[in-house]
N, C-alpha and C positions, 0 to 999 in steps of 0.2 A: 181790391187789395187793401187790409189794413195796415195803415202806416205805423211805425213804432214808438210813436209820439200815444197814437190812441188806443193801442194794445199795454200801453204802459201805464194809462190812466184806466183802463180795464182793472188790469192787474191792483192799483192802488185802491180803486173801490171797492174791492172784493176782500183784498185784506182791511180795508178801514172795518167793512162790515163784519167782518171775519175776530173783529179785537170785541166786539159786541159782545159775541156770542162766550164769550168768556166770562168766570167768576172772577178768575184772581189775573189780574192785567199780568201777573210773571209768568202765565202760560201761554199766553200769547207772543211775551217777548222768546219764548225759549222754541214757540214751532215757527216764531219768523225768523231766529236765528238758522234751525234748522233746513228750513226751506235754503236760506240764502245758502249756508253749505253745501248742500245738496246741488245745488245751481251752480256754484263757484267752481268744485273740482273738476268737472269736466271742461271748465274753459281753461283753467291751469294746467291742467293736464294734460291738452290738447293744441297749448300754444307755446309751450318748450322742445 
């Protein structure tokens, strides 16, 4: 069973790597922003 302590350091090495793969670092901020969006609404949405 992965705990969410190490699925969360998953998560964080994959976007550190994930900021690499980029030219211009505002593309990165604009599809992390997006991911977190995408993430957020259905907990908002589903905890009102």
């Amino acid at each position: 069973m992965i705990t969410m302590s190490f699925s969360g350091f998953i998560l964080w090495a994959l976007l550190l790597l994930l900021a690499f793969l980029f030219r211009n670092g505002w593309n990165a901020w604009g599809i992390y922003l997006l991911i977190a969006l995408f993430l957020l609404i259905p907990f908002y949405w589903f905890n009102f």
